[in-house]
PQR file with spaces between the fields and no chain letter, atoms N, CA, C, O and H, PARSE charges and radii, in Angstrom:
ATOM       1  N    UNK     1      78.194  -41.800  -14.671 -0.4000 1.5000
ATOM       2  CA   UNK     1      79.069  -42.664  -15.431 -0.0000 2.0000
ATOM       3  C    UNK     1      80.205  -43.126  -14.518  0.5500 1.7000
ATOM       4  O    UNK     1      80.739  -42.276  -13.805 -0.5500 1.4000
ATOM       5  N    UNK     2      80.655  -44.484  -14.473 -0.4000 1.5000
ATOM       6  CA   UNK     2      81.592  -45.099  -13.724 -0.0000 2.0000
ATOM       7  C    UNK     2      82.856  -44.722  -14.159  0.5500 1.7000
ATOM       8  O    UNK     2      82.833  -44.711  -15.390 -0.5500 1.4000
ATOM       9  H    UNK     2      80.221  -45.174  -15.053  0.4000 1.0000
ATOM      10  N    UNK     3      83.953  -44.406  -13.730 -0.4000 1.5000
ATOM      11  CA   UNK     3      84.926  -44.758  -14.096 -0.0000 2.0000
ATOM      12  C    UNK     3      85.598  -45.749  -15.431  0.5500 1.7000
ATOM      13  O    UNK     3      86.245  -45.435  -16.430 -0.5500 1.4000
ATOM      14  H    UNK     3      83.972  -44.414  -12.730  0.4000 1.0000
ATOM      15  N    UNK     4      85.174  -46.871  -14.985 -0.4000 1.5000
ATOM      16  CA   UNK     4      85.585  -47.769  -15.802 -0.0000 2.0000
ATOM      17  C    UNK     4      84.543  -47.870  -16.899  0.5500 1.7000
ATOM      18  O    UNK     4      84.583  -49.008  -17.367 -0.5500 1.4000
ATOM      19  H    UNK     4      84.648  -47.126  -14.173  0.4000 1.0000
ATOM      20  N    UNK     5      83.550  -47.056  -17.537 -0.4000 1.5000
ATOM      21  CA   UNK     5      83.477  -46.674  -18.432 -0.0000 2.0000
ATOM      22  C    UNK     5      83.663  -46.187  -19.739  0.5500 1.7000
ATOM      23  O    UNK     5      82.908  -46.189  -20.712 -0.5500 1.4000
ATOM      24  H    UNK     5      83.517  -46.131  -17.157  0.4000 1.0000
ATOM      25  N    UNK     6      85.291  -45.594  -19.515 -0.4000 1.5000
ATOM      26  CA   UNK     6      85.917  -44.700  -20.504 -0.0000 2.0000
ATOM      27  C    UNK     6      86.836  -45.704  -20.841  0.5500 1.7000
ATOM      28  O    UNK     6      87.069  -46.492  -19.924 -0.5500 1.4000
ATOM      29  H    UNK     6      85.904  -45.592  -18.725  0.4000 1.0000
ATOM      30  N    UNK     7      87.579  -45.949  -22.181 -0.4000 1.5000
ATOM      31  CA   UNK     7      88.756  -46.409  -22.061 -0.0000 2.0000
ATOM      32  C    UNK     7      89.357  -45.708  -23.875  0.5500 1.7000
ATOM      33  O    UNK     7      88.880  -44.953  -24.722 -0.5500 1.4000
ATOM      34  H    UNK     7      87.389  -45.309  -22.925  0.4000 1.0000
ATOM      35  N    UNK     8      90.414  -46.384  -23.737 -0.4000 1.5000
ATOM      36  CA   UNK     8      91.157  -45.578  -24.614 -0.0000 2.0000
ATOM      37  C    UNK     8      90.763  -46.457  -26.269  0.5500 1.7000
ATOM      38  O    UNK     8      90.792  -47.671  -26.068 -0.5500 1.4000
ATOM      39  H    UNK     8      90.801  -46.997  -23.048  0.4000 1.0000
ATOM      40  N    UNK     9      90.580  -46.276  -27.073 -0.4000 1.5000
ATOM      41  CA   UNK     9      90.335  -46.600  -28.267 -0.0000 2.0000
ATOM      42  C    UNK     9      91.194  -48.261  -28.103  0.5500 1.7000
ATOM      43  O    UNK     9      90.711  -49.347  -27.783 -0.5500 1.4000
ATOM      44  H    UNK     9      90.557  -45.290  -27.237  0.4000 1.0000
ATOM      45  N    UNK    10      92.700  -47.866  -28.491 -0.4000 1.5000
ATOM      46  CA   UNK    10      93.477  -49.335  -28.322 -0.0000 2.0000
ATOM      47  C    UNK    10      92.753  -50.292  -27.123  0.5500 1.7000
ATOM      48  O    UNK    10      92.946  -51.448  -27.498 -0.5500 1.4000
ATOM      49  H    UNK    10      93.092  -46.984  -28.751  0.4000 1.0000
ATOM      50  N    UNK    11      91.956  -50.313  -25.764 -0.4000 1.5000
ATOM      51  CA   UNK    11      91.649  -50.788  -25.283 -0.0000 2.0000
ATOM      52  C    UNK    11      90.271  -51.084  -25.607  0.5500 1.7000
ATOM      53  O    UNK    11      90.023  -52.255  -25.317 -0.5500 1.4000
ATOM      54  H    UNK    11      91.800  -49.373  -25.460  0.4000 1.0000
ATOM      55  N    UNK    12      89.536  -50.629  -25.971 -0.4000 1.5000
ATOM      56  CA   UNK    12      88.200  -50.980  -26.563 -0.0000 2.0000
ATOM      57  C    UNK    12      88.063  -51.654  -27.408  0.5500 1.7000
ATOM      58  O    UNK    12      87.157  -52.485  -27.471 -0.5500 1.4000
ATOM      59  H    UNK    12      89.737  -49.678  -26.206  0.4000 1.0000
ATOM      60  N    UNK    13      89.349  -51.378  -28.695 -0.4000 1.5000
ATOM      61  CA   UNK    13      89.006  -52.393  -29.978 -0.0000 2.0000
ATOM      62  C    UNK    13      90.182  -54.250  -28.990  0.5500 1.7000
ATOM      63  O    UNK    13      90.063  -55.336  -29.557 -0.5500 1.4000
ATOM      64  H    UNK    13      90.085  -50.703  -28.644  0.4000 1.0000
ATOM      65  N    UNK    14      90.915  -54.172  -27.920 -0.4000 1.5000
ATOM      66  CA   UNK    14      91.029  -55.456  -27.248 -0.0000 2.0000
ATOM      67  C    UNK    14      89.501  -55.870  -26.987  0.5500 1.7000
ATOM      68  O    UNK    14      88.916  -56.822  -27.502 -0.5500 1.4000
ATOM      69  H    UNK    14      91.012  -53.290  -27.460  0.4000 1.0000
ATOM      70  N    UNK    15      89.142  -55.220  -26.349 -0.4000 1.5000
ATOM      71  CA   UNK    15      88.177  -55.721  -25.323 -0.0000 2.0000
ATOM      72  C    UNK    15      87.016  -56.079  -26.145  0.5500 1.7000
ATOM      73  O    UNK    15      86.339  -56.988  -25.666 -0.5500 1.4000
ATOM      74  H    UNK    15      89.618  -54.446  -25.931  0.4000 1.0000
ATOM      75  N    UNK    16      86.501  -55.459  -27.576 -0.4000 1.5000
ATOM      76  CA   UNK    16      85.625  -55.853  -28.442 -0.0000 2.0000
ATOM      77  C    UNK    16      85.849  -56.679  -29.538  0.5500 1.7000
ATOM      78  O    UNK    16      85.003  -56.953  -30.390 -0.5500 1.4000
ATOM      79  H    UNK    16      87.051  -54.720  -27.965  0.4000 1.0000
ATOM      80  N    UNK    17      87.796  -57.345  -29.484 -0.4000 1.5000
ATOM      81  CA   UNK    17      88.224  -57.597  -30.931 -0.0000 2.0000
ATOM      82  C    UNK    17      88.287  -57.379  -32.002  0.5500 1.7000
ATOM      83  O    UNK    17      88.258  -58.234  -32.888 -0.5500 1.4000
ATOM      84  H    UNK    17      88.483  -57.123  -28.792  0.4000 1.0000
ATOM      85  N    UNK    18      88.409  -55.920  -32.196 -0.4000 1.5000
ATOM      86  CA   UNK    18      88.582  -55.584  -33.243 -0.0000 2.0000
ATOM      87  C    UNK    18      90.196  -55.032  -33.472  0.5500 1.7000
ATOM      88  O    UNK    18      91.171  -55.653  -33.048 -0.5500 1.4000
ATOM      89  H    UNK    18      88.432  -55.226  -31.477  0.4000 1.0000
ATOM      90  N    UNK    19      90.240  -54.280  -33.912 -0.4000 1.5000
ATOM      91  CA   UNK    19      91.688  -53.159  -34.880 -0.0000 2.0000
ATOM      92  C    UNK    19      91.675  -51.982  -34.008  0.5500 1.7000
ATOM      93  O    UNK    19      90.689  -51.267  -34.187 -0.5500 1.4000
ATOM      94  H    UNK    19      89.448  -53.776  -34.256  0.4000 1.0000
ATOM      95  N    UNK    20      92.363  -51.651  -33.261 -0.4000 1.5000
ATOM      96  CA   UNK    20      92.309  -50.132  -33.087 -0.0000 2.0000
ATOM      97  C    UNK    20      92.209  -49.132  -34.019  0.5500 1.7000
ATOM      98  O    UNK    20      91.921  -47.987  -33.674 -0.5500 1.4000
ATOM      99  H    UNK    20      93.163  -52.232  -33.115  0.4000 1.0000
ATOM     100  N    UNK    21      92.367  -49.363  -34.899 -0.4000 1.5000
ATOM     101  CA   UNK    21      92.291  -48.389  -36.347 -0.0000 2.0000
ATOM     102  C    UNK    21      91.011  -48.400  -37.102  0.5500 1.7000
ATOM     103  O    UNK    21      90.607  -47.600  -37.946 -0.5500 1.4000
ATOM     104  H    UNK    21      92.601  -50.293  -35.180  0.4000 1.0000
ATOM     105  N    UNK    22      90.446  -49.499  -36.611 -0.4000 1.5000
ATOM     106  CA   UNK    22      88.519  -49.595  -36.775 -0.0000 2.0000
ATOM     107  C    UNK    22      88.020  -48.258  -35.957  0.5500 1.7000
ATOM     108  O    UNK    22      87.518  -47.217  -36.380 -0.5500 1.4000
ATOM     109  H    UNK    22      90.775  -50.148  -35.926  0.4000 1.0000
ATOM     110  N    UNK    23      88.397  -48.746  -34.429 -0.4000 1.5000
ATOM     111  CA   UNK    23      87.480  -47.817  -33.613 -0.0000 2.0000
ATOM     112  C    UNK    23      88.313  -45.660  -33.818  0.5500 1.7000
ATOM     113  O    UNK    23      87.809  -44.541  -33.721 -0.5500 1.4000
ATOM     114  H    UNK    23      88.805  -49.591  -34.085  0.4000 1.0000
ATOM     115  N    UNK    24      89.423  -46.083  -34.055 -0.4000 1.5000
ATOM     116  CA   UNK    24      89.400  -44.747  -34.550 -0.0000 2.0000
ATOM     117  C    UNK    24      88.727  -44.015  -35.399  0.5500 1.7000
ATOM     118  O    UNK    24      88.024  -43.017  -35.240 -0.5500 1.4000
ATOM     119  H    UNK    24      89.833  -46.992  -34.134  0.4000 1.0000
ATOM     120  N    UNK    25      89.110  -44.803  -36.586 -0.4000 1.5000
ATOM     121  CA   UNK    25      88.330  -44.352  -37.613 -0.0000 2.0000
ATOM     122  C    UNK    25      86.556  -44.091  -37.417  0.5500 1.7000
ATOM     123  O    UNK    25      85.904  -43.168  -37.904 -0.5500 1.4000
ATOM     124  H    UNK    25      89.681  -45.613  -36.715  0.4000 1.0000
ATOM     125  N    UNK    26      86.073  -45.184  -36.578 -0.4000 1.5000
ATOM     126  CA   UNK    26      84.773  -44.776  -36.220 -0.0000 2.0000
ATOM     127  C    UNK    26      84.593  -43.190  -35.360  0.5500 1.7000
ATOM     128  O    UNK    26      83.682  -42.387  -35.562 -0.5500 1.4000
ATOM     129  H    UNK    26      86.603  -45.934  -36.183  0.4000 1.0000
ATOM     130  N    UNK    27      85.759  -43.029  -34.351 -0.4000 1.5000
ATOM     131  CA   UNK    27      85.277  -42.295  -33.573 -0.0000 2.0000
ATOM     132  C    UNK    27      85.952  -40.460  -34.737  0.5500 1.7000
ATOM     133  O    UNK    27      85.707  -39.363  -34.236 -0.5500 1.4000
ATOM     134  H    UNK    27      86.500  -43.681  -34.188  0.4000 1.0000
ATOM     135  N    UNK    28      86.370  -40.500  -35.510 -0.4000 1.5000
ATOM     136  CA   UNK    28      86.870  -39.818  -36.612 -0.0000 2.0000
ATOM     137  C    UNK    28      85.877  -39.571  -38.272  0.5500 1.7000
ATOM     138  O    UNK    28      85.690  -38.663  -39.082 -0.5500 1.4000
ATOM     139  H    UNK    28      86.569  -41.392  -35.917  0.4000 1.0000
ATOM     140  N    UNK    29      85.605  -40.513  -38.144 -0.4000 1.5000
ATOM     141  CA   UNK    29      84.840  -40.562  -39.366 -0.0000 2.0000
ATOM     142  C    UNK    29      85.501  -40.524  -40.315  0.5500 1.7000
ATOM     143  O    UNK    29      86.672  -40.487  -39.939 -0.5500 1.4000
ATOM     144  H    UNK    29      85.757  -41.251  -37.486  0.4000 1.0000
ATOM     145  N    UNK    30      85.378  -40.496  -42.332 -0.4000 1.5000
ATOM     146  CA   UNK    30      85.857  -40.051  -42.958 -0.0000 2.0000
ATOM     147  C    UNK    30      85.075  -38.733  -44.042  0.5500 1.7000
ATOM     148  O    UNK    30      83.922  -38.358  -43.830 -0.5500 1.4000
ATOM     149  H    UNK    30      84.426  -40.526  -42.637  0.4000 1.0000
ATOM     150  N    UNK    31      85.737  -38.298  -44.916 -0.4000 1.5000
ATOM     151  CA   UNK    31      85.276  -37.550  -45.869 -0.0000 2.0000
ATOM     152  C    UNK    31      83.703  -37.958  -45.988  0.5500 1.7000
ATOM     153  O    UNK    31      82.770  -37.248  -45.613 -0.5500 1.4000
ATOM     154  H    UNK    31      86.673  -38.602  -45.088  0.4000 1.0000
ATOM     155  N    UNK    32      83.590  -39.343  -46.631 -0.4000 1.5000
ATOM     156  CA   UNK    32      82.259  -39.175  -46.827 -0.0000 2.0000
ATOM     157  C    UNK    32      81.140  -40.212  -46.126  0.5500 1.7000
ATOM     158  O    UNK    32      80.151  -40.744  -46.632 -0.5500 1.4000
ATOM     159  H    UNK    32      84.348  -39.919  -46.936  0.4000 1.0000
ATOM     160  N    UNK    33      81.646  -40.287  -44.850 -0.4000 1.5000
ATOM     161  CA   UNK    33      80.955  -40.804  -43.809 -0.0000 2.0000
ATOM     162  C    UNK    33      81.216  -40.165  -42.108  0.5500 1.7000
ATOM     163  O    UNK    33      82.304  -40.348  -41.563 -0.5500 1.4000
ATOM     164  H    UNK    33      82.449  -39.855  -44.439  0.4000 1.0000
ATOM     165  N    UNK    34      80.293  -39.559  -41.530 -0.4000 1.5000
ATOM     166  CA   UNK    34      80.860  -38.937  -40.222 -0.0000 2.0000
ATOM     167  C    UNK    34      80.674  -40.338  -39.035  0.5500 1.7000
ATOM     168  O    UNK    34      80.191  -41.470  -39.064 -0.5500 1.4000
ATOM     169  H    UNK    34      79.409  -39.411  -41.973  0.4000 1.0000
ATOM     170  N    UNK    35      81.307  -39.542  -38.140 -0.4000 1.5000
ATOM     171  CA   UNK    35      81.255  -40.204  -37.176 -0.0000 2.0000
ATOM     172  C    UNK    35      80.880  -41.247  -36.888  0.5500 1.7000
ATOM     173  O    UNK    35      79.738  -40.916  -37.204 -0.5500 1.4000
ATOM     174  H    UNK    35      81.699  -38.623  -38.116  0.4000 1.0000
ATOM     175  N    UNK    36      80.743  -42.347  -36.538 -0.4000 1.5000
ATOM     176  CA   UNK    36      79.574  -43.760  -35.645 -0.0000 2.0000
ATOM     177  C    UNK    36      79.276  -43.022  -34.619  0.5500 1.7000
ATOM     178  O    UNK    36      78.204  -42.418  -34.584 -0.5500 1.4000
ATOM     179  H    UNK    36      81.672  -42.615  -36.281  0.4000 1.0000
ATOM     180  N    UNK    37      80.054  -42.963  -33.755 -0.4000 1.5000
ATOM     181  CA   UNK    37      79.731  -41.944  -32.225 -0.0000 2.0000
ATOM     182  C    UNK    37      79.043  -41.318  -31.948  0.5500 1.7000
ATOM     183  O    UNK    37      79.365  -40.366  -32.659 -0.5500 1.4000
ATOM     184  H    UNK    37      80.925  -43.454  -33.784  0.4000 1.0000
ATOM     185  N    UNK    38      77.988  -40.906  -31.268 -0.4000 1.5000
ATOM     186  CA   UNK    38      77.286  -39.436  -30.714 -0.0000 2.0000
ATOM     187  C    UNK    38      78.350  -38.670  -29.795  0.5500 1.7000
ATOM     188  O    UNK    38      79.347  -39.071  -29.195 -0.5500 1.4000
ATOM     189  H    UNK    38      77.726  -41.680  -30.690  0.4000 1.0000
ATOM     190  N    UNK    39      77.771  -37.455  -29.912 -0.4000 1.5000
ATOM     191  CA   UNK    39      78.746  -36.632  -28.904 -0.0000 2.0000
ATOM     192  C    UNK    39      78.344  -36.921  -28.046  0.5500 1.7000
ATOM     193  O    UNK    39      77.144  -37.182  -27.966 -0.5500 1.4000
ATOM     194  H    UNK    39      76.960  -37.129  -30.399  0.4000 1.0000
ATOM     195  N    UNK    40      79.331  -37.018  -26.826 -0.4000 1.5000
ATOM     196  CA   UNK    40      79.394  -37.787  -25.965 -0.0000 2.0000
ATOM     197  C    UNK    40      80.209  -39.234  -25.509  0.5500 1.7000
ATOM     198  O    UNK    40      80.479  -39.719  -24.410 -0.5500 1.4000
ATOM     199  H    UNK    40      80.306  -36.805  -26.891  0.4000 1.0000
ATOM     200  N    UNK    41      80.371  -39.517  -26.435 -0.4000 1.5000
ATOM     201  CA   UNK    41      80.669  -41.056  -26.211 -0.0000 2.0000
ATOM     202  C    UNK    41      81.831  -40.922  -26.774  0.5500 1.7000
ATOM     203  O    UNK    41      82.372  -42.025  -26.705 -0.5500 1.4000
ATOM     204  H    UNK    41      80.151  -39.123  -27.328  0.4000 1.0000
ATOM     205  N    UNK    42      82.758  -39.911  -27.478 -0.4000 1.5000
ATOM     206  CA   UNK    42      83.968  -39.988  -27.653 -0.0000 2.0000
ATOM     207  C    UNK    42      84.910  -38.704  -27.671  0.5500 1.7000
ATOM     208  O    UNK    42      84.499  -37.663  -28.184 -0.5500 1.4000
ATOM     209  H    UNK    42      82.319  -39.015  -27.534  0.4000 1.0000
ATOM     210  N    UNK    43      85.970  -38.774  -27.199 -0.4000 1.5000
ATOM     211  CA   UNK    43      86.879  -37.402  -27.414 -0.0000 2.0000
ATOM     212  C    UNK    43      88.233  -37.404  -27.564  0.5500 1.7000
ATOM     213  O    UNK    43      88.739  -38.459  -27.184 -0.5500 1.4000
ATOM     214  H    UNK    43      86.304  -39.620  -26.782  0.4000 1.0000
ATOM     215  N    UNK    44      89.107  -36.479  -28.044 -0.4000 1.5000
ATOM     216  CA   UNK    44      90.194  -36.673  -27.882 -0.0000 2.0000
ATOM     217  C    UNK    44      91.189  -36.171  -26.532  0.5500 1.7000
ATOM     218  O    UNK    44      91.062  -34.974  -26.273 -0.5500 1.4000
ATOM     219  H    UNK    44      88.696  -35.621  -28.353  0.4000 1.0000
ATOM     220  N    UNK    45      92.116  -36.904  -25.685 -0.4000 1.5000
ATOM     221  CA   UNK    45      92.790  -35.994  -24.462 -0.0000 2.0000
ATOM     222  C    UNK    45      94.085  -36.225  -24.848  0.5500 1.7000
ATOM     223  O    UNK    45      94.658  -37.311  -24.936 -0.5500 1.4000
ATOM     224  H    UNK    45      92.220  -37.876  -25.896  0.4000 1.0000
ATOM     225  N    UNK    46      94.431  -35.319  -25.033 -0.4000 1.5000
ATOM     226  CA   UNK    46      95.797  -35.007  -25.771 -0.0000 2.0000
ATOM     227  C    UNK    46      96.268  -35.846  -26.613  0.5500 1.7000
ATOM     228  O    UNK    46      96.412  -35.142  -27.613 -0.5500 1.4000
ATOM     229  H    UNK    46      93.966  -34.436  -24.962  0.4000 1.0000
ATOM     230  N    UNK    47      96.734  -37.268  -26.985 -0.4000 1.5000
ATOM     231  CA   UNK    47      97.359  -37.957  -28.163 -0.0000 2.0000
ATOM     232  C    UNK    47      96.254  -39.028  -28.035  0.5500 1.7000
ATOM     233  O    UNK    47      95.929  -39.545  -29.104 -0.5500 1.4000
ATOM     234  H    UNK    47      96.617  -37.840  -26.173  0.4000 1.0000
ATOM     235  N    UNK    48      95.629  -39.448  -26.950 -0.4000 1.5000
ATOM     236  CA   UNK    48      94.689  -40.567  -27.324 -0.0000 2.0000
ATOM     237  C    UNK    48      92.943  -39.949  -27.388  0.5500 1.7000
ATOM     238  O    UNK    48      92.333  -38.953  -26.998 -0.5500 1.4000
ATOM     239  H    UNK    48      95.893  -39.028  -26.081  0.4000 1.0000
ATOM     240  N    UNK    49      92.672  -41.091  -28.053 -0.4000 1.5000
ATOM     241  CA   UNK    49      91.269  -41.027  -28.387 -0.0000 2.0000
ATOM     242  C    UNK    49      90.430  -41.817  -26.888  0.5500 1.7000
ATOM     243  O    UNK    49      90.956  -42.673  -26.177 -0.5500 1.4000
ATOM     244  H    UNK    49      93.167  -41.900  -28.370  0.4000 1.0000
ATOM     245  N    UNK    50      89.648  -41.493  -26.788 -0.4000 1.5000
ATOM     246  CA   UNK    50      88.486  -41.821  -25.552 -0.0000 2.0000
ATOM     247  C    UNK    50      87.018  -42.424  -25.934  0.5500 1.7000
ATOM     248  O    UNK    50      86.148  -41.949  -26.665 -0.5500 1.4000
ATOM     249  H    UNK    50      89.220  -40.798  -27.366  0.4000 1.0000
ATOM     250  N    UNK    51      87.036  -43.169  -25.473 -0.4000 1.5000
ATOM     251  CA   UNK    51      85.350  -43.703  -25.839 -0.0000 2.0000
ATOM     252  C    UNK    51      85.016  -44.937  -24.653  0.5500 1.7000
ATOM     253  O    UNK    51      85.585  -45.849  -24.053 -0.5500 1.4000
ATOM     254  H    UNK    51      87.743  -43.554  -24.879  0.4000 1.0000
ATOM     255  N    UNK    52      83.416  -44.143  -24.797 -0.4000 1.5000
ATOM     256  CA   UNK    52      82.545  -44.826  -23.689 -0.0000 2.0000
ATOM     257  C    UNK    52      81.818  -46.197  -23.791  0.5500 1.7000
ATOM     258  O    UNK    52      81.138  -46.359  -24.805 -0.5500 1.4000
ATOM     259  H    UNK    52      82.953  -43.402  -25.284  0.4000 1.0000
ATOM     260  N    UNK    53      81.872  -47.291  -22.804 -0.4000 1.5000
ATOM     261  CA   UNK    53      80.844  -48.388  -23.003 -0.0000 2.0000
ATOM     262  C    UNK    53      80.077  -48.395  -23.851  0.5500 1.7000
ATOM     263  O    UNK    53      79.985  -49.111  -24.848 -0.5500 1.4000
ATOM     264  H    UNK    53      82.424  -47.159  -21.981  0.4000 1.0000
ATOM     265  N    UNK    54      79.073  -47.023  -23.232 -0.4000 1.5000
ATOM     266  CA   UNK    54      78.078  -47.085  -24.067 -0.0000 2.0000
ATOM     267  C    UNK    54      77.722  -47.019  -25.496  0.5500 1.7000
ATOM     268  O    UNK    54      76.729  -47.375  -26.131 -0.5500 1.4000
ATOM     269  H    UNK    54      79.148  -46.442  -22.422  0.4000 1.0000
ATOM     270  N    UNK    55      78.879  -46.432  -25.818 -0.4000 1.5000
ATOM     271  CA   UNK    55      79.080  -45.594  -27.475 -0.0000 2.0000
ATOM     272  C    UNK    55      79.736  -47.111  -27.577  0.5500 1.7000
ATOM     273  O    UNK    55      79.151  -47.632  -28.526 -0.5500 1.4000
ATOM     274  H    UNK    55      79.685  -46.143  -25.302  0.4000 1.0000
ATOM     275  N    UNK    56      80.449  -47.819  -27.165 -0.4000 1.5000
ATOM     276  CA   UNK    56      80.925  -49.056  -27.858 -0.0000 2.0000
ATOM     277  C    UNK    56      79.899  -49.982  -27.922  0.5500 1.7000
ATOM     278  O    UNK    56      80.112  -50.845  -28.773 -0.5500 1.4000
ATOM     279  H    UNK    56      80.925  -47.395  -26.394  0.4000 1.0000
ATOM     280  N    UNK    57      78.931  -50.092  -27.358 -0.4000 1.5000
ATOM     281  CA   UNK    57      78.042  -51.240  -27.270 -0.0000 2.0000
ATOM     282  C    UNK    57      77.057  -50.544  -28.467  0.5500 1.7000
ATOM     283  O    UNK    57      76.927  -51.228  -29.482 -0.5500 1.4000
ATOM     284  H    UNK    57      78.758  -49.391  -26.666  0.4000 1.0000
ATOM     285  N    UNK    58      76.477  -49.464  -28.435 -0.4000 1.5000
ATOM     286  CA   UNK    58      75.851  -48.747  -29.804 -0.0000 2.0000
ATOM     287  C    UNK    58      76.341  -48.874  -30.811  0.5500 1.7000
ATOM     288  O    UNK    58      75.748  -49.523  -31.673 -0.5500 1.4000
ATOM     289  H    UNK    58      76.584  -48.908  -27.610  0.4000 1.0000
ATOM     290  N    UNK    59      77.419  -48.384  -31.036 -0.4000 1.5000
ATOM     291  CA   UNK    59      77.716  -49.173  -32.630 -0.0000 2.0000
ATOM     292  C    UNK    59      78.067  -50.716  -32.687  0.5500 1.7000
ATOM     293  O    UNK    59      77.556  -51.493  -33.494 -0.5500 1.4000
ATOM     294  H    UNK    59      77.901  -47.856  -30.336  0.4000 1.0000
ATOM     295  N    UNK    60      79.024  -51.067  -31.709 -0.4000 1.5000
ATOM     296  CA   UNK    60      79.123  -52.274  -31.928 -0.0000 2.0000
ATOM     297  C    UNK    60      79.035  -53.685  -31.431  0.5500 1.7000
ATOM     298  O    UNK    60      79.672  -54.721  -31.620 -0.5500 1.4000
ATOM     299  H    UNK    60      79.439  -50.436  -31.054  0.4000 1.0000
ATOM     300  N    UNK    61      77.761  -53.241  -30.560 -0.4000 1.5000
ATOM     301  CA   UNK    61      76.894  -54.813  -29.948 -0.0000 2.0000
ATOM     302  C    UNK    61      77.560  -54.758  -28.446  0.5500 1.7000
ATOM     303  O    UNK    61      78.467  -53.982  -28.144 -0.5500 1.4000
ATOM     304  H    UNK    61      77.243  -52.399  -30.406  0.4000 1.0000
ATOM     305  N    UNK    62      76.983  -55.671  -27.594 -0.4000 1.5000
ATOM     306  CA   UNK    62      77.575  -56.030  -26.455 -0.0000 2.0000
ATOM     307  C    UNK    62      78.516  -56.398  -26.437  0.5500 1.7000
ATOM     308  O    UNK    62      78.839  -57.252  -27.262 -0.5500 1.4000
ATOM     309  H    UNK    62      76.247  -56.301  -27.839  0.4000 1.0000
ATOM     310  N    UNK    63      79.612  -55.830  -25.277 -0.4000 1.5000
ATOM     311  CA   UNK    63      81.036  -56.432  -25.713 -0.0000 2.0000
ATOM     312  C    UNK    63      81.194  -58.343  -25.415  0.5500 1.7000
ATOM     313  O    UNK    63      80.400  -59.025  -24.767 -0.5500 1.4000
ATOM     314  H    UNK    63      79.350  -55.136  -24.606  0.4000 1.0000
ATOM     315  N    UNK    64      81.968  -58.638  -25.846 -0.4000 1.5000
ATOM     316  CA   UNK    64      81.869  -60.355  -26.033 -0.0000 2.0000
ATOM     317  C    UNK    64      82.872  -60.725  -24.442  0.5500 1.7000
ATOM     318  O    UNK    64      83.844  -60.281  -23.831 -0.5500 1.4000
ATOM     319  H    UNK    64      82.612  -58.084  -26.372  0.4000 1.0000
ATOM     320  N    UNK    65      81.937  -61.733  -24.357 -0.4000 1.5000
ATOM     321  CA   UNK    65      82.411  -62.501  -23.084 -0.0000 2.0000
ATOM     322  C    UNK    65      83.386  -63.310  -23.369  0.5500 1.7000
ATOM     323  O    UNK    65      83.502  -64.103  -24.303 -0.5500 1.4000
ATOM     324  H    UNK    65      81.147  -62.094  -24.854  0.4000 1.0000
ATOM     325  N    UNK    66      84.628  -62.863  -21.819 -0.4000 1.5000
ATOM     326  CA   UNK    66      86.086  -63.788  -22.227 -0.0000 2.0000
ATOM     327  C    UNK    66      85.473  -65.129  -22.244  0.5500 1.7000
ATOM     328  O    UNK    66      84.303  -65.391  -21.962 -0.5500 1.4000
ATOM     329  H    UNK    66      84.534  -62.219  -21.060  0.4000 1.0000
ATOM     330  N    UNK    67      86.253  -65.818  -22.550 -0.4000 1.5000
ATOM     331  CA   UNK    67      86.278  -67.415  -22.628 -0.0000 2.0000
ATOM     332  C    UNK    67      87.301  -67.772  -21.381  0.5500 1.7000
ATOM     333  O    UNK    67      87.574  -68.944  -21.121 -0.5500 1.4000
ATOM     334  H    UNK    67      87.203  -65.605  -22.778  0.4000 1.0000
């Protein structure tokens, strides 16, 4: 896995357009839905959340090309 692989939740939901509070909640789950994520593809390091390309492109498509 590359480096630039990992990025922090707030940077993933830029880079995919979404909410950062989408991809949390994905990588969190709720009561009566777990995770989107496989283990692996997301964690917490101390206050931020972490998630991988790959786990972003699995749930939510190829990331979109700038304009």
């Amino acid at each position: 896995m590359n480096f630039e692989d990992v990025m922090t939740t707030t940077e993933a939901a830029k880079r995919w357009g979404l909410s950062p509070t989408t991809v949390k909640l994905y990588c969190l789950g709720t009561k009566t839905q777990p995770s989107k994520f496989k283990k692996g593809e997301f964690r917490k390091s101390e206050n931020a959340w972490l998630v991988t390309k790959a786990g972003m492109e699995r749930v939510f498509g190829p990331e979109p090309q700038k304009q």
